[in-house]
N, C-alpha and C positions, 0 to 999 in steps of 0.2 A: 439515508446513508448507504443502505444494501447498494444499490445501485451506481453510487460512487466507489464501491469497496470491488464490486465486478470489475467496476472499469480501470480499476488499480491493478487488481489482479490478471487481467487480461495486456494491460501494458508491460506489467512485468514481466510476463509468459513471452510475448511478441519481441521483446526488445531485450531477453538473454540474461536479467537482473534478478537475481536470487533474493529469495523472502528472507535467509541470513544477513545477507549481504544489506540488504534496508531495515531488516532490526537492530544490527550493531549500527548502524549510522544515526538511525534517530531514537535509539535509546529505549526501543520497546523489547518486551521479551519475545524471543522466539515463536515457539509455541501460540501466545496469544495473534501472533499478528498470521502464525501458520493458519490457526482457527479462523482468523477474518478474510485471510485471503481464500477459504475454501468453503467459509459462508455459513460457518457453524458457528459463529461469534459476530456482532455486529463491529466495525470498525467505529472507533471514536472518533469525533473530532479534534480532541487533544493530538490524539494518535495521528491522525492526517495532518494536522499542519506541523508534528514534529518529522512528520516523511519529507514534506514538502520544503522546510525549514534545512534540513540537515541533510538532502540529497539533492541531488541535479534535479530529480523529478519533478514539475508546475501544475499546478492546477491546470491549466492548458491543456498539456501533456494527459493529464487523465481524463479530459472531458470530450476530448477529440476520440478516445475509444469507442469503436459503436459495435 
């Protein structure tokens, strides 16, 4: 999952979309998805398909980060 949670974090850097901005939309706390975005927390799977669910952002979208 680390390596999925980079590659989120790095599309959302790239592409101008705040870590607020994608925890109010899929429902996770702040903070925690601050901590997964910066690697000091692992990202869920719950947690990813509620991003992926509840934002424009695809699985696609994050896999194409390299």
């Amino acid at each position: 999952m680390r390596k999925v949670q980079y590659q989120l974090a790095r599309y959302l850097k790239r592409n101008g979309i705040t870590i607020a901005f994608v925890a109010k939309r899929a429902g996770i706390q702040y903070e925690l998805l601050r901590k997964s975005m910066n690697g000091t927390r692992v990202l869920t799977a719950d947690e990813l398909v509620a991003i992926i669910v509840n934002t424009e952002i695809t699985f696609d979208d994050i896999l194409a980060e390299e």
